[in-house]
N, C-alpha and C positions, 0 to 999 in steps of 0.2 A: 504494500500500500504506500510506504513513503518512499519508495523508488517511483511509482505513480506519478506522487504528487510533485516530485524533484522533476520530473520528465517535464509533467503541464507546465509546472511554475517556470523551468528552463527556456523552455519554448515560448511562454508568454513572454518572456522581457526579448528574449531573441528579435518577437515580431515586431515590439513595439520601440526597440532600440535603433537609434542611426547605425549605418554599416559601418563607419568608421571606429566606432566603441565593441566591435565585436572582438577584436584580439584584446583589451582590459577584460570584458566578459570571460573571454574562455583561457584567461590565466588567470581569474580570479577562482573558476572553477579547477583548473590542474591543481591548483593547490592543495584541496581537500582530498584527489587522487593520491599524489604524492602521500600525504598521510595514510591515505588506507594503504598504499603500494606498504609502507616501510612497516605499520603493525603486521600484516599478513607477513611479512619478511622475520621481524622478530616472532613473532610466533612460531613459525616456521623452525627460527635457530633453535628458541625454547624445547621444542618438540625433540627434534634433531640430538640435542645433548647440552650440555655446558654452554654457556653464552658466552662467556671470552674466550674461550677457542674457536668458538663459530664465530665469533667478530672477525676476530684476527683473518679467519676462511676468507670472510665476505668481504671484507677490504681488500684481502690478496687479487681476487676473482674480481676487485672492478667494481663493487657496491658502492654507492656514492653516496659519500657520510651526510653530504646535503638531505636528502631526502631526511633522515633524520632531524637536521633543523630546523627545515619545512616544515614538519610533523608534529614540533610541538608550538601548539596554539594557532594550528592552522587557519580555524575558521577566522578566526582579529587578523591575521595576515594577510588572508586573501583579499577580506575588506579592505586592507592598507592599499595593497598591490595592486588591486584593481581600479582604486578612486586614485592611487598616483597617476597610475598607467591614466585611466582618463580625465585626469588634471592636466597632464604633459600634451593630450593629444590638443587640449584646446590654449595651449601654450597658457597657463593660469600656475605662473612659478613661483610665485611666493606662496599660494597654497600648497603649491606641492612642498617647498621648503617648510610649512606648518604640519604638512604629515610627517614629513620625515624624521622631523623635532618629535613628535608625538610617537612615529615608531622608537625610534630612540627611549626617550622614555619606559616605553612595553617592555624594549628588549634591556635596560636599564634592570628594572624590578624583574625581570623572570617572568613575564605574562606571555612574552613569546618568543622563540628559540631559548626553549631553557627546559628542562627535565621537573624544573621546581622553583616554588618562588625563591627567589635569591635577590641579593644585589652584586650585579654587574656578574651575572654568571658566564655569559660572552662577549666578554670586552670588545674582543675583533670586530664582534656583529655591530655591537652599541656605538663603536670609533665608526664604524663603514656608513649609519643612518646619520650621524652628527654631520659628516662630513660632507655628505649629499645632501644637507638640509644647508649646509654653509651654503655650499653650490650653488644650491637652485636659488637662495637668499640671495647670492651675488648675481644668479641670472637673473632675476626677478628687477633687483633694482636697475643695471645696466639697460632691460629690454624699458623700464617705466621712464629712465632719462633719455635713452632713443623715443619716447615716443612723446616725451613732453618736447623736446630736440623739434621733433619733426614738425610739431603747431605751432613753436615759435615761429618758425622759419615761412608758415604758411600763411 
C-alpha cells in the first residue's frame, strides 16, 4: 500500500513540476535508495558473519562508504539536496548559501551523516557545507553587484 501511495504521490508532483526541476526531483529521490541500497547491504554482512570482517570484504570489492553517509538521515538530506539543486537551477544563491549554512549545522549536531547525535561527528562533511555556503554567499553577492552594476548603467 505505501509503495502505492509513493508511486501516485511521485507521479503527481512529476506532472505538475516544470521539466527543468526534474533532475532536483529524482536526486532528491536517489537519496532514500541509497539508504535502502546500504541497510539491505549491512544486513546482508550481519547475516553473512562478523561485521568488521565483512566491512573490510566490502571496501576491498569496491562498496562505496558514501552510500553509508547518505544513509544516515536521509530523508533531511534529500530535502537539502533537492531544494539546493532547485535553488541553483533558478540561480537564487544566497538561498542556497542559507541551506548550506543550515546543512552545516545538521551535519554539525549529528542529524545527518552521522550514526548518532554527536557534535561535529564528520568534521570533513561539516568543513565541505561551510564552505559551499561561503561560496554560494560570495556568488550570491558578486551576481546582486552585477546586477545592481547593470541598472546603474541603464
Amino acid at each position: 500500500m505505501l509503495v502505492f501511495i509513493g508511486v501516485i504521490s511521485g507521479a503527481a508532483a512529476f506532472s505538475s513540476a516544470r521539466k527543468r526541476y526534474y533532475g532536483a526531483m529524482m536526486f532528491g529521490v536517489a537519496i532514500p535508495l541509497f539508504e535502502l541500497v546500504n541497510n539491505k547491504i549491512n544486513s546482508l554482512v550481519n547475516v553473512l558473519g562478523t561485521a568488521g570482517q565483512n566491512t573490510v570484504q566490502l571496501a576491498e570489492a569496491g562498496y562505496a562508504s558514501g552510500f553509508a553517509i547518505l544513509a544516515q538521515g536521509a530523508m533531511t538530506t534529500a530535502i537539502l539536496y533537492a531544494s539546493i539543486l532547485h535553488l541553483i537551477i533558478d540561480h537564487k544563491w544566497l538561498r542556497v548559501a542559507i541551506f548550506f549554512f543550515v546543512s552545516t549545522l545538521l551535519s554539525f549536531i549529528g542529524l545527518i551523516h552521522a550514526q548518532e547525535l554527536a557534535i561535529n561527528p564528520n568534521p570533513e562533511i561539516s568543513l565541505s557545507y561551510l564552505g559551499l555556503a561561503f561560496l554560494f554567499l560570495i556568488v550570491g553577492i558578486l551576481c546582486n553587484q552585477k546586477k545592481k552594476n547593470s541598472k546603474i548603467k541603464k
